[in-house]
N, C-alpha and C positions, 0 to 999 in steps of 0.2 A: 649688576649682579642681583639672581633673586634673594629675597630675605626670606627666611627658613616658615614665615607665621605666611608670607605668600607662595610658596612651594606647597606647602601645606594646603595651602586653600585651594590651590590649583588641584594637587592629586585627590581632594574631598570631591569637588566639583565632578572632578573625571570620574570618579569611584559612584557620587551619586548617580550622573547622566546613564551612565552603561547602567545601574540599577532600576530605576525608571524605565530605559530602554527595555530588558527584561520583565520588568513587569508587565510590561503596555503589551508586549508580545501574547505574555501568559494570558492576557487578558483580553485578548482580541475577540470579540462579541460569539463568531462562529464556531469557536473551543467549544464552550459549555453545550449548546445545542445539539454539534454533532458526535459528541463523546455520550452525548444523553442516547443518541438515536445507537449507536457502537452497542451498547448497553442494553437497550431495549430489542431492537431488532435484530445487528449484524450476529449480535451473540447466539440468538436463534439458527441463524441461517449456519453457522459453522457449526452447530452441534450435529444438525443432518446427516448421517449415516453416511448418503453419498458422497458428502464433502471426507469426512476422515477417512474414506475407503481408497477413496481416489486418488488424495494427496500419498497412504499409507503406500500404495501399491506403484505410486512412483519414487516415493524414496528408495525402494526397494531395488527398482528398476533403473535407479538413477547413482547408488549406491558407490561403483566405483570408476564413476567419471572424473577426471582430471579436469584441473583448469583451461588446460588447452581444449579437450571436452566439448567443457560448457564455453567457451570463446566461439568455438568452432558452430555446436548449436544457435549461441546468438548471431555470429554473421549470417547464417544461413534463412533465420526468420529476417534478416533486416533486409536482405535480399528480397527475399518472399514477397515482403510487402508493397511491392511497387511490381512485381513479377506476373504475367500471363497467370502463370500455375503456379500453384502455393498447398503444394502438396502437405509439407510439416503443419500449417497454420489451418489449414482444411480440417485435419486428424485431429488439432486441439479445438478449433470449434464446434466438429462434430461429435466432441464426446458425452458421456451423459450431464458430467459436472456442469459442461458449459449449456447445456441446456436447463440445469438447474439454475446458474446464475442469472441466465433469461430472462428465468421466469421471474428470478426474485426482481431484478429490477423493474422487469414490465409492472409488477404489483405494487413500486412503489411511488408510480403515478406521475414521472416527472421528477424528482426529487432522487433518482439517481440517475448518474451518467453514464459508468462502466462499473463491473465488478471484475477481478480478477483474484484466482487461488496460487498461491506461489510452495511450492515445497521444502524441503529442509537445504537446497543449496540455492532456494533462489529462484528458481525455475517456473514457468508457468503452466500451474495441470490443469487452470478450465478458466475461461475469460467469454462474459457478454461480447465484448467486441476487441475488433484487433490491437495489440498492442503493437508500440512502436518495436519495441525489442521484448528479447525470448525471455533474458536472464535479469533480475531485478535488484540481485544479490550485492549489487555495488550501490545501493540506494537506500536511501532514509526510511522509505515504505516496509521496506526487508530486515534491516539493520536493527531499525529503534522498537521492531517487534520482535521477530523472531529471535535474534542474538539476546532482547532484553528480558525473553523468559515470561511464563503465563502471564496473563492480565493486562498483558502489555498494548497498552493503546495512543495512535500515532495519528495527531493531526495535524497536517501540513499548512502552509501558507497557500490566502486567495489568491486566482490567478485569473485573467481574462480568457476565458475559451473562444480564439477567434473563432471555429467554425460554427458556434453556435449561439456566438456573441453573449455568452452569460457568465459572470463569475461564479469559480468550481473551487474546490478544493478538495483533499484525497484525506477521507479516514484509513488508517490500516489497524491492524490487530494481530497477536500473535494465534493460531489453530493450536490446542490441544486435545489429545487423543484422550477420550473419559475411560477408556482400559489402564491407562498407564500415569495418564498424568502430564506427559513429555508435551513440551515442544513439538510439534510434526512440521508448521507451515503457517504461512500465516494470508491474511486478505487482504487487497487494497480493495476501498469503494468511492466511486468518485462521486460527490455530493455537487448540485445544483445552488448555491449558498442563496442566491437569488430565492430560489423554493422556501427554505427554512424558516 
């Protein structure tokens, strides 16, 4: 039987390691850098006219979609994806937004991956390049922003990007409309962590 002073020292132990574990997290080198770059740059790029225009005029347009809906939307991009024609995925990378985020990536020399704009449900109004799926809204990118209200910034764990063999990791941010204040939408951007 355990004695109550090693019960005790077992649940410190357990209580310290998960704290450590947590810190070490918070502390992970690539945080501070790309929250810096969130801050300097990404913040610029969503203040952009085109970006709050474009997100505003789909929420409007996307306003009273059901879950079955946006379900239905996302099967039909994951289709797409591997499909002849890709008519839905066509129309979002032809639009102006996604040609805004083009550009911003191309200007940032390497040092970013993908960008992509998400709306008030999740949704995607303009993306540098294809994503895997339409709807985003069941995801940490979407969630730990947009749900968490202005200022909110979100950055994920390094990952090996096999096709371009470099480790990446994803900033996102909540989108606020400077008329209102609100929430609209928020951005993921995918960082080169490698570059940093």
């Amino acid at each position: 039987m355990m004695s109550k002073t090693n019960l005790l020292r077992g649940i410190l132990t357990g209580a310290t390691a998960s704290l450590l574990a947590s810190t070490a997290f918070a502390a992970e080198p690539h945080v501070a850098p790309m929250t810096d770059f969130a801050n300097s740059t990404v913040k610029q790029w969503i203040a952009d006219n085109i970006v709050i225009e474009a997100i505003k005029a789909q929420n409007a347009k996307h306003a009273g979609l059901s879950q079955g809906d946006i379900d239905k939307l996302d099967q039909d991009w994951r289709a797409q994806t591997d499909a002849g024609s890709k008519p839905m995925i066509d129309a979002v990378l032809g639009n102006a937004l996604s040609a805004y985020l083009v550009n911003q990536k191309n200007g940032a020399q390497g040092l970013v991956t993908e960008v992509f704009v998400m709306d008030n449900r999740g949704l995607n109004v303009g993306q540098s390049d294809v994503t895997s799926d339409f709807w985003q809204g069941d995801e940490a990118k979407w969630q730990k922003t947009y749900s968490a209200g202005p200022g909110a910034i979100f950055v994920d764990e390094v990952e090996m990007d096999e096709s371009t063999q470099t480790f990446q990791s994803q900033l996102s941010m909540s989108i606020i409309d400077p008329a209102s204040g609100d929430v609209i939408g928020a951005i993921t951007v995918g960082i080169n962590v490698d570059a940093l």
